[in-house]
C-alpha positions as CSV (number, residue, x, y, z in Angstrom):
1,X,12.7,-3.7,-8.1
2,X,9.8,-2.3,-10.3
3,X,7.4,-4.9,-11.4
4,X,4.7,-4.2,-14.4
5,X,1.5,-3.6,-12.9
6,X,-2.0,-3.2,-15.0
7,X,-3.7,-0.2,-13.2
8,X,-7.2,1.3,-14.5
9,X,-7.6,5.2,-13.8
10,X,-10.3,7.2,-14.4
11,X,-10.0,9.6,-17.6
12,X,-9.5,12.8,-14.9
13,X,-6.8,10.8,-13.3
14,X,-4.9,9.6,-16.4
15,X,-5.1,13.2,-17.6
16,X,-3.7,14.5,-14.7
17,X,-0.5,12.5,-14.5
18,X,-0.1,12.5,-18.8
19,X,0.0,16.4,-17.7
20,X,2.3,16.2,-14.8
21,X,4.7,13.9,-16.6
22,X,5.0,16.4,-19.7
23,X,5.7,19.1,-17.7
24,X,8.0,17.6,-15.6
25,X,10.0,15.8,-18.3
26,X,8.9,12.4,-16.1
27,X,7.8,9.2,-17.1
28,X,4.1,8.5,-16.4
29,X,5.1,5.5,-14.3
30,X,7.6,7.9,-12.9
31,X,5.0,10.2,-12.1
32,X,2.3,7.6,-10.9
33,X,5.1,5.9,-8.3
34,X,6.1,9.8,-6.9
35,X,2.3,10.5,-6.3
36,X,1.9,6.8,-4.6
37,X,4.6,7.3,-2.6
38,X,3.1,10.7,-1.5
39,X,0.1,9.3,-0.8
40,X,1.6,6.7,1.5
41,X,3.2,9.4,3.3
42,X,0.7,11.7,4.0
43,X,-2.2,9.0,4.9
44,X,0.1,6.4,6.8
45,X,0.8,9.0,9.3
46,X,-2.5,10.1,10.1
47,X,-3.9,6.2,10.6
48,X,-1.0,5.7,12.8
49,X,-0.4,8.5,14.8
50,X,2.2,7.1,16.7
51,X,3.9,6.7,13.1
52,X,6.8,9.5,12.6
53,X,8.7,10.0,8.9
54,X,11.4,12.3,8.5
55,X,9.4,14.0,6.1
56,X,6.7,16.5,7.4
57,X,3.5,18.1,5.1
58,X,5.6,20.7,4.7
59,X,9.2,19.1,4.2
60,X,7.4,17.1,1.5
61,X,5.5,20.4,-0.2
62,X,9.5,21.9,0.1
63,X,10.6,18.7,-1.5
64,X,7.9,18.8,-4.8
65,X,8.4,22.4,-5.3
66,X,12.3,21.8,-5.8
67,X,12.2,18.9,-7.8
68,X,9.7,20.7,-10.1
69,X,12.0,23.5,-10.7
70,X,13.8,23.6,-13.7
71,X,17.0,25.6,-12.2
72,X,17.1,22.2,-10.0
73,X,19.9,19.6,-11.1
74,X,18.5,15.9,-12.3
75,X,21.0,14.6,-9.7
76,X,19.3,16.7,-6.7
77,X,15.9,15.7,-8.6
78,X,17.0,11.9,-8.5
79,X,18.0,12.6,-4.5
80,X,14.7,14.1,-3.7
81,X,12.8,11.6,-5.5
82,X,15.1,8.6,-4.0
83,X,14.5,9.9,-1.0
84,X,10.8,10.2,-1.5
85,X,10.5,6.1,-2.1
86,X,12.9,5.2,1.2
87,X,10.9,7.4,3.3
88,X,7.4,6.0,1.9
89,X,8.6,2.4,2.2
90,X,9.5,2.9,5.4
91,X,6.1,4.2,5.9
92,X,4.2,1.2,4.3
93,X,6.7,-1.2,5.9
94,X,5.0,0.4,9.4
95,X,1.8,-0.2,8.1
96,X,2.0,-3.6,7.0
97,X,3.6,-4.6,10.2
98,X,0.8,-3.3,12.4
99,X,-2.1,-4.8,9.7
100,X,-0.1,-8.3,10.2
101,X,-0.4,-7.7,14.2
102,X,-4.0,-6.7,13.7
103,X,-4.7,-10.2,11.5
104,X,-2.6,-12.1,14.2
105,X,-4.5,-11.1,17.5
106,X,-8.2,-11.8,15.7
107,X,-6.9,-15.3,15.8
């Protein structure tokens, strides 16, 4: 479920997506949500090292490079991208469980 969120960026940032979503034909939520989830899936990982996604560096540098080109279909796009949000919810599921643990044993 998508819920409206007010984010401030800085002018570099907001620049940065506005580009990426033109070029990509992608919304700039679209485009702020695909670089979240990257995000989640390339730090998560290295706080928990124990922490294992089915998507490597490089499986998820394979997966941008394919959604970004244009002989790529929008329903592999959509996969790719679908798959991008399980994977990174997974990830920040992981997290929050262990944060919650964390919180529980200062007690």
């Amino acid at each position: 479920m998508l819920k409206r969120c007010q984010v401030l960026l800085e002018e570099w940032q907001q620049d940065y997506i506005k580009n990426t979503a033109e070029r990509y034909d992608q919304s700039f939520s679209e485009v702020l949500r695909i670089f979240l989830s990257q995000g989640f899936l390339y730090i998560i990982p290295l706080m928990h090292h124990e922490y294992k996604s089915t998507i490597s560096g490089k499986e998820l540098v394979r997966m941008t490079k394919k959604a970004a080109n244009p002989n790529t279909s929008q329903e592999e796009e959509h996969k790719l991208i679908s798959r991008l949000y399980f994977e990174a919810r997974k990830a920040v599921e992981y997290r929050l469980s262990k944060v919650k643990k964390q919180k529980n044993n200062k007690r």
